[in-house]
Structures are given as C-alpha cells and as structure tokens.
C-alpha positions as CSV (number, residue, x, y, z in Angstrom):
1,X,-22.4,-34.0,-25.3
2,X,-22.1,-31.1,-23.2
3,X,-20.8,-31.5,-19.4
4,X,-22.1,-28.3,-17.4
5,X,-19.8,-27.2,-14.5
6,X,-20.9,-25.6,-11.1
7,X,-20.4,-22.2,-10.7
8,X,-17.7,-21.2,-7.9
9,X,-19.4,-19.7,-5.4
10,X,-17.9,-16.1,-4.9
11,X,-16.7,-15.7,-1.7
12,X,-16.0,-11.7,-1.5
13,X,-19.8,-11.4,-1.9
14,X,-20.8,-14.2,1.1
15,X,-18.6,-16.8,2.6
16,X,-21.2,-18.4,4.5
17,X,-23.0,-21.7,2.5
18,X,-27.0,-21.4,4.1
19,X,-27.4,-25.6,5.0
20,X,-31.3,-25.2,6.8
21,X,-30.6,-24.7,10.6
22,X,-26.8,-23.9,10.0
23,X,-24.9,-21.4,8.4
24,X,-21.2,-23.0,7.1
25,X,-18.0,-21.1,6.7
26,X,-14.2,-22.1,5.2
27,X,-11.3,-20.5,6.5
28,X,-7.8,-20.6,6.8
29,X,-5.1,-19.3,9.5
30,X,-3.3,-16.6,7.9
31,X,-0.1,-18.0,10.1
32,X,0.4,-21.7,10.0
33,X,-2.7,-22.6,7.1
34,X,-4.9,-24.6,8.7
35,X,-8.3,-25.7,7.0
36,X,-11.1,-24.9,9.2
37,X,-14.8,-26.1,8.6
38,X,-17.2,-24.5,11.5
39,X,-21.0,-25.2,11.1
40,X,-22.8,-22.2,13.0
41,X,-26.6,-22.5,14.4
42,X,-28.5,-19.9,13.2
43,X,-30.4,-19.5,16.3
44,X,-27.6,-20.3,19.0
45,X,-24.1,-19.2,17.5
46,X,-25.9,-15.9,15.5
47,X,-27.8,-13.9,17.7
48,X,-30.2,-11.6,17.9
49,X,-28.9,-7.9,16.8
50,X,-30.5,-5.7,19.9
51,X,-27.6,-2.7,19.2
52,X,-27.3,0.0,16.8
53,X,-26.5,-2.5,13.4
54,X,-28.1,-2.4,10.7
55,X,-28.6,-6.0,10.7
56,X,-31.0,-8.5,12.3
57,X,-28.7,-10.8,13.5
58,X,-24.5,-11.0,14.3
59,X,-22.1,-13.2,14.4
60,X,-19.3,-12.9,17.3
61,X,-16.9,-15.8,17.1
62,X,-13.4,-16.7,17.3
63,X,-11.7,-19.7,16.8
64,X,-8.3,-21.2,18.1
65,X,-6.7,-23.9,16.0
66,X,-4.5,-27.1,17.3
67,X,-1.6,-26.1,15.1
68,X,-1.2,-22.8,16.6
69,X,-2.2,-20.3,18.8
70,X,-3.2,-17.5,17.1
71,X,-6.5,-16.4,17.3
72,X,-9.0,-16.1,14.0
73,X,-12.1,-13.5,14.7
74,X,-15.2,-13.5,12.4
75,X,-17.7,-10.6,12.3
76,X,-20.7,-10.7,10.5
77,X,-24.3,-8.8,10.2
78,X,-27.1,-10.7,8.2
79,X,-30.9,-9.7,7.5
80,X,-34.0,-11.8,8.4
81,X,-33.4,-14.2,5.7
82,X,-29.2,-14.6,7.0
83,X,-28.2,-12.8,3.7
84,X,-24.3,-11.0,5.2
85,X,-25.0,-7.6,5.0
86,X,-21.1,-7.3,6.1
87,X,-18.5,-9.4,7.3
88,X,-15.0,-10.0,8.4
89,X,-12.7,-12.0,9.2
90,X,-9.2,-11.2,11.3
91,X,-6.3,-13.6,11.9
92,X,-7.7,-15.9,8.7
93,X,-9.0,-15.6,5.1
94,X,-11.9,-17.3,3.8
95,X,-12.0,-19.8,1.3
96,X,-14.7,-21.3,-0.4
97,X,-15.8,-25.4,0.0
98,X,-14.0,-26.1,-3.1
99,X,-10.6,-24.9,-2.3
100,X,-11.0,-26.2,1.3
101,X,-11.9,-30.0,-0.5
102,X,-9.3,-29.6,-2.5
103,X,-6.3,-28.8,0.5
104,X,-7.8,-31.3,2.9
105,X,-6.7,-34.3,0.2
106,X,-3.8,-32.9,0.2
C-alpha cells in the first residue's frame, strides 16, 4: 500500500496560500518568534496598483505583535490572477502553514 505525501509548498517562490476572497500568509518575528496567521482581502487589504509597478495589485502592510514591539513590514506586487510577482518581508521571515502548525502545538 502506498501512502502519498503532500508536497511542501515552497515558500521562496510565494508565501501567500490563495483561499477564494482572501489571500493567507505565515510569518514569524525575526526578534522574539512569534507565529503570526494574517488572512488579507483581496479587494480591501491589496489594492489597486495605480503607480509605476509592474503589478496589478500591492500589498502595504505591517504588523505589530503582543510579545513585542517591533514592527514586521510586508511588500508584495501580484498580477490579475494574485500570482506575487515580488515580495518581501522586513522585521520577520515567512514560513509556510506546515511549520507554523507544527510551532503553535508547541
């Protein structure tokens, strides 16, 4: 019998999980580690790209968690379809679903 496993999804290439209306992201503070989950509206949080990218839409956020103050920025383009065309992340790293399941039952 053979048991199949699910591919890791590869988080260099696009941190951000498409769930219909929202587009999730993983990441971690880079100075006190902790786990956050933030479910962004495509049509609310991402916005409209009326600038010089070369995306359709952008992503302008930043985040401040409870066990400390610093401040974790994320950038990101996408096309139409919310593929990232680029992204980045300041203050944090991204982590995929998996390793973000896996530290919360920690």
């Amino acid at each position: 019998m053979l048991f199949f496993k699910k591919k890791k999804k590869d988080i260099t290439k696009n941190p951000f999980y498409d769930k219909g209306s929202t587009l999730v992201v993983y990441f971690k503070c880079s100075k006190c580690g902790e786990l956050f989950r933030s479910h962004l509206r495509k049509y609310y949080d991402v916005s409209v790209n009326y600038g010089g990218g070369k995306g359709a839409y952008k992503l302008d956020k930043e985040f401040i968690g409870s066990n400390c103050q610093n401040k974790i920025q994320i950038y990101a383009e996408f096309t139409r379809s919310f593929k990232p065309l680029s992204f980045d992340i300041i203050g944090g790293n991204f982590i995929s679903e998996e390793e973000y399941n896996e530290d919360i039952l920690k």
